[in-house]
C-alpha distance (Angstrom), angle and dihedral (degrees) to the residues before:
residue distance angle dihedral
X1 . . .
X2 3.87 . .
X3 3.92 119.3 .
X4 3.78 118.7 -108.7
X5 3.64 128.1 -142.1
X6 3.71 86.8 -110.9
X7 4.00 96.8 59.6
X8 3.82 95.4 43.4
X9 4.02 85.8 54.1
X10 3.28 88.1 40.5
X11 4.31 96.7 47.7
X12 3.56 88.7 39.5
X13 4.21 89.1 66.5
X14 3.93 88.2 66.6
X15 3.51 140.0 59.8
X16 3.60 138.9 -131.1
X17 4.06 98.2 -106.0
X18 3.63 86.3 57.5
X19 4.02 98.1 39.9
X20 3.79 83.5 48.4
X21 3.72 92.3 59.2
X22 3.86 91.8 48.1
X23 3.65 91.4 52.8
X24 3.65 100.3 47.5
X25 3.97 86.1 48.9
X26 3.57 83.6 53.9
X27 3.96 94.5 51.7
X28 3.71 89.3 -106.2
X29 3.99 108.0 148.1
X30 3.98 130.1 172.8
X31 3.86 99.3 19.4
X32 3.70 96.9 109.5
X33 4.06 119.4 98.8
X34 4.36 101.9 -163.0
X35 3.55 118.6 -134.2
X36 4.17 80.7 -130.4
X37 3.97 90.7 103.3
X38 3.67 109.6 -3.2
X39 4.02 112.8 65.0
X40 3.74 142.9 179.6
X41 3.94 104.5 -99.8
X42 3.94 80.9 -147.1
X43 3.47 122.2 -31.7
X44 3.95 126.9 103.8
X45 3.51 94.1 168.0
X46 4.25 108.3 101.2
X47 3.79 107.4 -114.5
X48 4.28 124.3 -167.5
X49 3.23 124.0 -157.8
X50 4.03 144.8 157.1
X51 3.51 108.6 -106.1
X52 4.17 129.8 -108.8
X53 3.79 101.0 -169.0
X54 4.00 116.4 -166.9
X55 3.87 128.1 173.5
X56 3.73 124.3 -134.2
X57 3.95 117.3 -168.2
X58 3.97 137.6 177.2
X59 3.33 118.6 -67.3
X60 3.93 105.6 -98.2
X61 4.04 93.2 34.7
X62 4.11 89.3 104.0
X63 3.91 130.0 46.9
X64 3.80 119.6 -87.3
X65 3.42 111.0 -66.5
X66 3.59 103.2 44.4
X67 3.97 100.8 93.0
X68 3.64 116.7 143.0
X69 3.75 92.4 -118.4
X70 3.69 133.4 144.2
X71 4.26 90.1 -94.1
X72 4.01 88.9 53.8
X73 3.75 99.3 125.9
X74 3.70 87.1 -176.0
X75 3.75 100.6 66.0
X76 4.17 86.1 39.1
X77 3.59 86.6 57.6
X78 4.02 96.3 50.6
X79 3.78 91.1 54.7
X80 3.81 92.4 51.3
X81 3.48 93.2 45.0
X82 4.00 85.0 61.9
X83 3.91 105.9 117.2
X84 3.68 133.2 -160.1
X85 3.84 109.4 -70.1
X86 3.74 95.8 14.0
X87 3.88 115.8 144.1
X88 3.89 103.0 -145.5
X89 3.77 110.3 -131.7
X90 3.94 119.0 -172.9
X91 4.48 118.3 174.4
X92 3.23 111.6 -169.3
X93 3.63 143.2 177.7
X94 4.06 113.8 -38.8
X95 3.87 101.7 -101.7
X96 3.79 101.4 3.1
X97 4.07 104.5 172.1
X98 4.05 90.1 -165.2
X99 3.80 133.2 95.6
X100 3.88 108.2 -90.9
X101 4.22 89.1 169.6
X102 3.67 143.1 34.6
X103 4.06 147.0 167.8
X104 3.64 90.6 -90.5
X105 3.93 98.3 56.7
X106 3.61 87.6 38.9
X107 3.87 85.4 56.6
X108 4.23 89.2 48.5
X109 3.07 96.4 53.3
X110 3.90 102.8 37.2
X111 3.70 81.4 60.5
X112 3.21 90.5 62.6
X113 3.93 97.6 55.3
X114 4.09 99.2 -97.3
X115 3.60 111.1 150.7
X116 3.64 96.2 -153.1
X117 4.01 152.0 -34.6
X118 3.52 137.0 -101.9
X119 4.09 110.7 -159.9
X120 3.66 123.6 -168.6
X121 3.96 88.6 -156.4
X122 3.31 139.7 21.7
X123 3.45 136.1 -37.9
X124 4.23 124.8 -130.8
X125 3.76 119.6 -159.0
X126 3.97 90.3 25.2
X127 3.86 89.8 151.7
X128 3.69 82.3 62.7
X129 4.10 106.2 43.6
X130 3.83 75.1 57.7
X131 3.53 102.9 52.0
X132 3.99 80.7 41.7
X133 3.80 96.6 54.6
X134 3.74 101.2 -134.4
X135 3.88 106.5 139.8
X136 4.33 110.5 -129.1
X137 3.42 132.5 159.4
X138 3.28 121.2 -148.6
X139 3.68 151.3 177.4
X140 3.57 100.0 -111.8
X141 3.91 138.5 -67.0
X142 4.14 133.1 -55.9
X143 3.64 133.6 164.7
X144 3.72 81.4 -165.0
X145 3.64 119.8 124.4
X146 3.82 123.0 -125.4
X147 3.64 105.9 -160.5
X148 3.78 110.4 106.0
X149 3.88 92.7 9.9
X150 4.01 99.2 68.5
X151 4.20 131.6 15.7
X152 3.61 134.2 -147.7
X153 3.63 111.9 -104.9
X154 3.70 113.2 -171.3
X155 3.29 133.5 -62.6
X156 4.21 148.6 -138.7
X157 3.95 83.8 47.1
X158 4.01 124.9 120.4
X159 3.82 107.3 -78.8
X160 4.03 139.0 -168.6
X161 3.03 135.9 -123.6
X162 3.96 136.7 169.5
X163 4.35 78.1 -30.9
X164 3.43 89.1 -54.4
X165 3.69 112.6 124.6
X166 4.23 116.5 -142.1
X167 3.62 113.2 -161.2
X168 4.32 116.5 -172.7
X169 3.67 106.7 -99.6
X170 4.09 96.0 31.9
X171 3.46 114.6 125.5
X172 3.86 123.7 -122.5
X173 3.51 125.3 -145.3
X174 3.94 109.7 -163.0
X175 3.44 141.0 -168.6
X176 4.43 156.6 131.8
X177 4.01 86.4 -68.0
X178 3.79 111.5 29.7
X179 3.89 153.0 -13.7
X180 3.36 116.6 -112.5
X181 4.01 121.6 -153.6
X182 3.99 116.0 -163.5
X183 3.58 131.9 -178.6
X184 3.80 102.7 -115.3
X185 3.85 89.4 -127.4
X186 3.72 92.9 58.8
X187 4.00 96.6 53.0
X188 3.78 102.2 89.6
X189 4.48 81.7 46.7
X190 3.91 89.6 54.4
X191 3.99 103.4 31.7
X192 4.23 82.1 56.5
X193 4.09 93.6 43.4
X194 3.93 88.4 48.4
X195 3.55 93.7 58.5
X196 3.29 91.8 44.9
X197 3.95 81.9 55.2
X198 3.17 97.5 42.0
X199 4.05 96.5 52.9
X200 4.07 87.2 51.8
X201 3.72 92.2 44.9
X202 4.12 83.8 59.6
X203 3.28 90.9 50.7
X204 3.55 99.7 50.4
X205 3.89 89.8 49.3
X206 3.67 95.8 53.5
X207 3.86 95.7 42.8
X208 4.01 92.6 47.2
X209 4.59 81.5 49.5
X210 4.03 89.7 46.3
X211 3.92 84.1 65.4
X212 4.23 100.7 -98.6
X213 3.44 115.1 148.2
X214 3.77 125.5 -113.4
X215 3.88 82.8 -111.0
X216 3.45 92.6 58.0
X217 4.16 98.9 43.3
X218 3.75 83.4 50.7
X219 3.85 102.0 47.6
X220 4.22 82.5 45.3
X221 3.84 103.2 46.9
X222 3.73 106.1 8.4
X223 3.91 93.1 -129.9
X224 3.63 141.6 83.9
């Protein structure tokens, strides 16, 4: 199922505490990425987006040949496969210290339509993917390069990331707190729930600012 205009408008008026809630009502369990380690470089706005999973791996994990190097026609190839309203999505080795991301492949593949990146790793030039205004979230910063430490694997494959798993085609809800992974099928179920949610959680605020008690909000709408 392909996400319309209408949904990511729609997906983009929530936020991830509140999509969280809908999906655990929903018996939807490890789909949340916390913003514990990985973190918007900039952006606080919430950003949606179909997701463009690749996998990076230590150098010396694939045969000879497959070196993450300028000449690596395979990594060249993911970026211009990005398509307009892809979320980039790159895991990566556990730990890596070195620069997976930068201003200049945010500027590729914002070209190309992407709405934004997920790194597992750090990000390089992160002054820059700011001044550029291409949402990522990142673990981290590091001027360190990562040709001829880490390789490009392959790419629109299931990924992981902090447990979560990132299939091609999910869409990703992201923003300050969280990242949000939903099955595409579920979207229209959860953008229609939210509202729902997000119509009580208005009423809630203004009855708890007209002076009811926390008694009475609770006994009326059974959340706080």
């Amino acid at each position: 199922m392909t996400l319309t205009d209408d949904q990511r408008e729609r997906l983009s008026n929530l936020h991830s505490a509140l999509i969280n809630d809908i999906t655990d009502e929903m018996g939807i369990g490890d789909n949340v990425i916390p913003g514990t380690r990985i973190r918007p470089v900039w952006s606080r706005e919430p950003v949606v987006g179909t997701a463009h999973p690749s996998q990076r791996v230590e150098i010396g994990y694939e045969e000879e040949g497959s070196g993450d190097d300028p000449e690596d026609s395979e990594f060249f190839q993911y970026l211009d496969s990005t398509q307009e309203g892809d979320f980039v999505v790159m895991a990566a080795p556990k730990d890596t210290e070195v620069g997976l991301w930068g201003e200049l492949l945010s500027t590729i593949v914002a070209q190309q339509g992407a709405v934004g990146a997920l790194i597992d790793g750090p990000t390089r030039d992160s002054r820059l993917i700011e001044d550029h205004g291409f949402p990522v979230w990142s673990d981290g910063h590091s001027a360190i390069e990562s040709f001829g430490r880490v390789s490009f694997r392959e790419w629109d494959v299931p990924v992981e990331i902090h447990g979560v798993t990132i299939a091609p085609g999910d869409i990703l809800f992201a923003d300050y707190e969280s990242i949000v992974v939903i099955d595409p099928d579920d979207v229209e179920e959860v953008v229609e729930r939210g509202e729902e949610e997000l119509e009580t959680e208005d009423a809630v605020r203004a009855d708890i600012r007209s002076g009811d008690s926390v008694f009475e909000v609770w006994d009326r709408y059974g959340t706080l």
